[in-house]
Legacy VTK file of the C-alpha trace (Angstrom):
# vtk DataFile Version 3.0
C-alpha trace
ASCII
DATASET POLYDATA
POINTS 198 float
-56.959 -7.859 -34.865
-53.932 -10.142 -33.653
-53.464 -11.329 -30.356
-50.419 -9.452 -28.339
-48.174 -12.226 -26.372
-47.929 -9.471 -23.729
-44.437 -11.991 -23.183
-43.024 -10.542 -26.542
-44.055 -7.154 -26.237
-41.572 -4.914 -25.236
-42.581 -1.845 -23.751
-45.106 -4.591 -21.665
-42.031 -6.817 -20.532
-40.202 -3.129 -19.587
-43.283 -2.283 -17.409
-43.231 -5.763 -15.434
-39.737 -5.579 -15.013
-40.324 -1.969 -13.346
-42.880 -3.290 -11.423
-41.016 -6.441 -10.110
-37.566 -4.502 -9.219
-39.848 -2.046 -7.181
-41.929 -4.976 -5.454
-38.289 -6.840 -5.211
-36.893 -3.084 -3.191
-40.402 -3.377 -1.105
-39.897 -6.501 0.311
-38.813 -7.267 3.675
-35.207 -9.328 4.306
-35.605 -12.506 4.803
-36.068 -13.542 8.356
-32.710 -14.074 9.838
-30.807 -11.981 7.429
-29.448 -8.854 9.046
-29.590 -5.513 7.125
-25.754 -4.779 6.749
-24.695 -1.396 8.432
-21.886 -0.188 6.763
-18.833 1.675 7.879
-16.061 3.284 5.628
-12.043 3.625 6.828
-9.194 4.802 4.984
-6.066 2.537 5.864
-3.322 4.612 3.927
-4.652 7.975 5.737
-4.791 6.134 8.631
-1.220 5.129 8.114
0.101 8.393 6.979
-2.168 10.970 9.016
-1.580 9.294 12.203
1.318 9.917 14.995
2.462 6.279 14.515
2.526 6.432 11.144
4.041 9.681 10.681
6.522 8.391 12.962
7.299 5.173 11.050
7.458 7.734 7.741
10.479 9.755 9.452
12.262 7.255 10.804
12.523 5.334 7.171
13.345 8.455 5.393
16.238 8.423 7.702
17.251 5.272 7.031
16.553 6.383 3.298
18.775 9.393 3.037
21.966 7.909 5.036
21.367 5.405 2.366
21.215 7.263 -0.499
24.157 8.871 1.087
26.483 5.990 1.237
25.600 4.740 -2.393
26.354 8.423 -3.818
30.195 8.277 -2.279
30.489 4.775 -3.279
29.736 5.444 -6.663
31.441 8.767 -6.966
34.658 6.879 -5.955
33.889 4.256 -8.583
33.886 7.375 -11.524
37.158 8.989 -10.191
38.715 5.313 -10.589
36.617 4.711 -13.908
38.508 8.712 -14.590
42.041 7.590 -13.952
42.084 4.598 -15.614
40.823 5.960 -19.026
43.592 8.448 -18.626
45.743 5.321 -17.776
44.847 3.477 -21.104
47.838 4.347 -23.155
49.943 3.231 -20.523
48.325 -0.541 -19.818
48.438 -3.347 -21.999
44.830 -4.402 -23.682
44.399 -7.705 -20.735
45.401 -5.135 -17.805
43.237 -2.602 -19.161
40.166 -5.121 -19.542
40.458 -6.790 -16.150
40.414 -3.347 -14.781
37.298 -2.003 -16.567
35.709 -5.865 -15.708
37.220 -5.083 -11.625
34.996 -1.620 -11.935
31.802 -2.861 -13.622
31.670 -5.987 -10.771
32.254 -3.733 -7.876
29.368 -1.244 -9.611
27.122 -4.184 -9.549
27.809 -4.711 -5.921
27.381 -1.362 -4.826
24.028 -1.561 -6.717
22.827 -4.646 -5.273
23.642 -3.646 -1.914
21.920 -0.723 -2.401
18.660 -2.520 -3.515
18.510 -4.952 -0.433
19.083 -1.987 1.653
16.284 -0.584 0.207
14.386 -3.383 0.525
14.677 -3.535 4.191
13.943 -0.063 4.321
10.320 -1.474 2.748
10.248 -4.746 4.820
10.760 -2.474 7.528
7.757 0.090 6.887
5.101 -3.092 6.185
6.510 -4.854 9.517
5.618 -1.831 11.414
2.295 -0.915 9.750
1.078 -4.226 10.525
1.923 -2.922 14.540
-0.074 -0.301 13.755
-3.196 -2.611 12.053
-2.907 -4.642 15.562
-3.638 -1.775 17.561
-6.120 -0.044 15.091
-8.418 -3.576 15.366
-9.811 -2.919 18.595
-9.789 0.422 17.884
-12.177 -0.346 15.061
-14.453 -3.128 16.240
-15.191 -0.699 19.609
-16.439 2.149 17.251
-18.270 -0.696 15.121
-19.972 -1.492 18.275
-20.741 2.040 18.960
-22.531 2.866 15.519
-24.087 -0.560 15.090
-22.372 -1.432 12.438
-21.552 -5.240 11.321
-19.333 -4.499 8.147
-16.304 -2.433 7.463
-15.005 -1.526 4.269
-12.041 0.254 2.731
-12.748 3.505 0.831
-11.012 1.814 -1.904
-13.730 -0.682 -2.332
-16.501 2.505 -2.128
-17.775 2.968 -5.557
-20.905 5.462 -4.530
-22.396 6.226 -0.739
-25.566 8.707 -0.143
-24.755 8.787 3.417
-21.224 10.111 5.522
-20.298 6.473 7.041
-16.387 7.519 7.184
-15.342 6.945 10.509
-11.472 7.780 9.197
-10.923 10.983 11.760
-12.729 9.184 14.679
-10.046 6.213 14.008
-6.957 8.254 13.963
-8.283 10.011 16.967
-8.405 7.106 18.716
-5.192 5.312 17.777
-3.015 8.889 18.501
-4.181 7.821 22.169
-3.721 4.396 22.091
-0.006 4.348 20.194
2.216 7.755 18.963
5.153 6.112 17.737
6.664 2.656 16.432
10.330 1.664 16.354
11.143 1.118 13.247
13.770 -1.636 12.289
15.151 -2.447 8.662
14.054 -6.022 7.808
14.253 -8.063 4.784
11.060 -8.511 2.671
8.633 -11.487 3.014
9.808 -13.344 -0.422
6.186 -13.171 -2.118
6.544 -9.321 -1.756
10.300 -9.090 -2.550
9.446 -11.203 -5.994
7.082 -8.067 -6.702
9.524 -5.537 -6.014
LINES 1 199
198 0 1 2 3 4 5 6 7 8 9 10 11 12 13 14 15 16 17 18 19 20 21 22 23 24 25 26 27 28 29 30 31 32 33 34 35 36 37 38 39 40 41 42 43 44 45 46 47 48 49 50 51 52 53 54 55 56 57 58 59 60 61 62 63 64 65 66 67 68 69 70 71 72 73 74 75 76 77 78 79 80 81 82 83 84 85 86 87 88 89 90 91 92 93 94 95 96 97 98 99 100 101 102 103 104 105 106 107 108 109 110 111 112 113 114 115 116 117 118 119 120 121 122 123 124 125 126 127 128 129 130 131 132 133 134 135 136 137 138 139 140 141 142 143 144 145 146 147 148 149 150 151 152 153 154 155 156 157 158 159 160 161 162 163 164 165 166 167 168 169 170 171 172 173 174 175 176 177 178 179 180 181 182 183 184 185 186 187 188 189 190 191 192 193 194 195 196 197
């Protein structure tokens, strides 16, 4: 009979490594090393579910329909021009009739671009007062932190798989309808990293 390198066997090597994750699971932290106590927020719900952020929500859709409002006449004006001139045509000489058509297509583009830096305003205006609402959610968080005994907080987003209910979502919107119901909002123009991303 042939000795077995219980090394190269492979049911053996699945046994030890069995044996050594379950040992490894066993074992105490190392001394020093605190056991992490998690907590679990949702920021968007946070940010839509609140009173602040329901707040900040209306007063941008405001801003968003007069918007939308303004660009719709200006480019219904632009048609009815676009309209008469084509039933101009046979009337104006070829360079007239060009500069004309040129004259509409610029003052589209500039209708368009004003548009988009409204909008973006509208966007720069939303982060600038979510991050008001972050300021006063901080304490918010690190008291209940303190409360549960918890040294790390996490996003749901970064949750893959939980056992336990460590959301403390509800508790945090609670909290922060007392604390702060509404925030001015104010158009304001994009940090440029975020504007290149728009």
């Amino acid at each position: 009979m042939r000795n077995v390198n219980p090394l190269m066997h492979p049911g053996l090597v699945a046994i030890g490594l069995v044996a050594f994750l379950a040992a490894a699971q066993a074992a105490p932290p190392p001394q020093g090393m605190p056991q992490p106590k998690i907590l679990v927020i949702d920021r968007q719900a946070i940010f839509a579910r609140s009173a602040a952020g329901q707040s900040i929500l209306q007063q941008a859709r405001n801003y968003d329909l007069q918007l939308q409002s303004d660009y719709n006449s200006k480019i219904s004006a632009l048609r009815s021009e676009g309209q008469k001139l084509q039933q101009q045509t046979a009337i104006l000489s070829n360079e007239v009739k060009a500069q004309k058509i040129r004259d509409l297509e610029n003052r589209g583009k500039s209708v368009e671009q004003t548009a988009q830096q409204k909008l973006n305003t509208i966007k720069g205006g939303v982060l600038q007062a979510q991050e008001q609402i972050g300021n006063a959610l901080k304490p918010i968080l690190q008291g209940i932190m303190m409360e549960r005994g918890a040294n790390m907080l996490l996003d749901r987003n970064a949750v893959i798989f939980s056992t336990v209910d460590v959301d403390v979502t509800q508790l945090a919107i609670q909290r922060l309808n007392q604390k702060l119901t509404t925030v001015k909002f104010t158009p304001t123009p994009l940090p440029p990293g975020v504007q290149a991303q728009q």
